[in-house]
N, C-alpha and C positions, 0 to 999 in steps of 0.2 A: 126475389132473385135467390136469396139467401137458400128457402125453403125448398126452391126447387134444384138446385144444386145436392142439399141435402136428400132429398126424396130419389134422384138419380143415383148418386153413392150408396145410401142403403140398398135399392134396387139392384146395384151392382153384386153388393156384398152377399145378401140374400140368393143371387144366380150362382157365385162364386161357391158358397157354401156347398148349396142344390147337388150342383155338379159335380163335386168334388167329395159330396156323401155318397150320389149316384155310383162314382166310380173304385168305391172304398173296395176292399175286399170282405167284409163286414156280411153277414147275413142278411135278404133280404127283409127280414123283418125292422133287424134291428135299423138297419137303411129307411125305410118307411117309416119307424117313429122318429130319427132323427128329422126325416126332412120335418114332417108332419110338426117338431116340435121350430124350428127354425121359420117354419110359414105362420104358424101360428101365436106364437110369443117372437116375434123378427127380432128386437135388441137381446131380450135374454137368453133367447133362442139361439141366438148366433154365440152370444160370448160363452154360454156353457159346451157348444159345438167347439169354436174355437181351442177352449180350454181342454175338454175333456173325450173330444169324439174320438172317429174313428181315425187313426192313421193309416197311410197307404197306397 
């Protein structure tokens, strides 16, 4: 139960990020490696998005 709870909330977090890189004002490059790095690395991927992406 645990686990899928948790697999839902990342799935969350992951859509949240997506969309909200999607809608950055950020070049579409640089847009493309964020997602790319968010899908591909999901926990590190997220907290250095988090941390460091794009604002806007």
């Amino acid at each position: 139960m645990l686990a899928t709870i948790l697999s839902i909330l990342h799935l969350v977090l992951i859509i949240y990020a997506v969309l909200n890189i999607a809608g950055s004002r950020s070049p579409n490059l640089h847009k493309a490696l964020w997602i790319v790095l968010v899908i591909l690395a999901p926990y590190v991927g997220f907290i250095i998005w988090f941390l460091l992406g794009p604002r806007g």
